[in-house]
C-alpha positions in Angstrom: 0.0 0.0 0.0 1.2 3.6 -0.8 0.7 5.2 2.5 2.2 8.8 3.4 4.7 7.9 6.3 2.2 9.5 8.6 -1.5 8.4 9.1 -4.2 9.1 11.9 -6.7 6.6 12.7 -9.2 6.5 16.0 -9.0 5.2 19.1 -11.5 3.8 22.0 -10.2 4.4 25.6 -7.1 5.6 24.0 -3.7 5.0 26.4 -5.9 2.8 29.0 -5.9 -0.9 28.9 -8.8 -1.0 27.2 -7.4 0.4 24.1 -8.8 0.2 20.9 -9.0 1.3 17.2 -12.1 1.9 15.5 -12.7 -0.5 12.3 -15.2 -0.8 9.4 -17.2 -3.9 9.5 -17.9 -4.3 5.7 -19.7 -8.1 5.7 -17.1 -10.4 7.7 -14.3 -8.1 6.8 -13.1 -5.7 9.6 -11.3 -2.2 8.3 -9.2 0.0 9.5 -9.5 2.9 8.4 -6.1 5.2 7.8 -7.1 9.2 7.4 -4.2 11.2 5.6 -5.2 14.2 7.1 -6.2 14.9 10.8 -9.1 17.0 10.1 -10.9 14.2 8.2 -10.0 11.3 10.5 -11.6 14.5 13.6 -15.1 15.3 10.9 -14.9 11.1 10.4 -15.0 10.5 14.5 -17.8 13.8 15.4 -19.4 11.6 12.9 -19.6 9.0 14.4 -20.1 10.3 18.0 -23.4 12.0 16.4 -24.7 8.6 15.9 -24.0 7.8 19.6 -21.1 5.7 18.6 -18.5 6.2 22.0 -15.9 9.2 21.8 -13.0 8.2 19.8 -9.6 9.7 19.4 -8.1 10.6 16.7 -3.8 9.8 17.4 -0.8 9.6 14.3 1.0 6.7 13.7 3.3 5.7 11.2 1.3 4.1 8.4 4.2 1.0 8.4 3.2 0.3 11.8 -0.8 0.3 11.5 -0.3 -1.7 8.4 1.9 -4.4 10.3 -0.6 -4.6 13.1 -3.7 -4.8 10.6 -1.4 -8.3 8.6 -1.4 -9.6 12.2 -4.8 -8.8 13.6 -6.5 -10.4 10.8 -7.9 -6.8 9.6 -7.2 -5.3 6.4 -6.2 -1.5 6.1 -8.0 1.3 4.1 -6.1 4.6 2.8 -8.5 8.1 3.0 -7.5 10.2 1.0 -7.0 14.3 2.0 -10.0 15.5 1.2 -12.0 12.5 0.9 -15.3 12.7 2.8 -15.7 9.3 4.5 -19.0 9.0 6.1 -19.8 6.7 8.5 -22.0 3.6 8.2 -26.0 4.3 9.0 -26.1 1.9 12.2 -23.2 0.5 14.3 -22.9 -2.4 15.5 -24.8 -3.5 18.8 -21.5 -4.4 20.4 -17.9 -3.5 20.5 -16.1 -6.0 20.5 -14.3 -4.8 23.9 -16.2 -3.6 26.9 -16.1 -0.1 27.9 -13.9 0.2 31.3 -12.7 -3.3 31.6 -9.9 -5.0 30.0 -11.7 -8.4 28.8 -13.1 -8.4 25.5 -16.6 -8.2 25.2 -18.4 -11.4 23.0 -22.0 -11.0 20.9 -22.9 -14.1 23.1 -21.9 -15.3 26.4 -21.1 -19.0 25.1 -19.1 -17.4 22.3 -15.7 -18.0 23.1 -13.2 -15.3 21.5 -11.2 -15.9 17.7 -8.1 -14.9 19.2 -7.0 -17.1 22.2 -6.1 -14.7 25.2 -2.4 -14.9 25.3 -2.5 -13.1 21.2 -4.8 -11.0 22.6 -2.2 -10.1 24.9 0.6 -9.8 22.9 -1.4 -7.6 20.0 -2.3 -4.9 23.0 1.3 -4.6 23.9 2.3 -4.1 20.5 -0.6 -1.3 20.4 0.5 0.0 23.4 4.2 0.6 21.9 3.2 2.4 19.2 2.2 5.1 21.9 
């Protein structure tokens, strides 16, 4: 991908160990989305927090990094353009997959056990958390 070296994209509960970053569920594909310019990636989250969607925080990164962490995480990365008015989907989704204030993910179901076994889980926060 032809990032700029510098991309913003949002955070949940950003530098708390409940961190996360927003994604694009587009079918069963999860998206990150990487804004080149910090005023989009800011109009994308008000966006978003106008359709009740939690506050959001918009933090740089170097797009090598997000890119690296999307290959591991099983997501897949999207470039926005400068300029480029991204608009958030209609509806969210009825649960984050993380739970606001506690650092255990959060399932759709109870009897759902997570994708990711706990100790990756672990290992792909850290990581996050080094990038701050």
């Amino acid at each position: 991908m032809l990032a700029p070296k510098r991309i913003y994209v949002l955070l949940l509960e950003a530098g708390t160990e409940n961190e996360g970053i927003h994604t694009k569920k587009m079918g069963d594909i999860d998206k990150v989305l990487m804004f080149e310019s910090e005023d989009d990636a800011t109009r994308f989250s008000l966006m978003l927090e106008a359709q009740d969607y939690p506050e959001t925080s918009v933090v740089a990164f170097p797009s090598d990094e997000i890119e690296a962490f999307c290959r591991e995480a099983g997501y897949e990365c999207e470039l926005v353009e400068e300029g480029r008015l991204e608009i958030p989907p209609e509806g969210n989704v009825e649960e984050l997959d993380y739970s606001k204030g506690s650092s255990e993910p959060a399932s759709a179901t109870p009897e759902t056990e997570s994708e990711i076994p706990t100790p990756e889980l672990d290992d792909i926060r850290r990581r996050l958390e080094g990038l701050l």
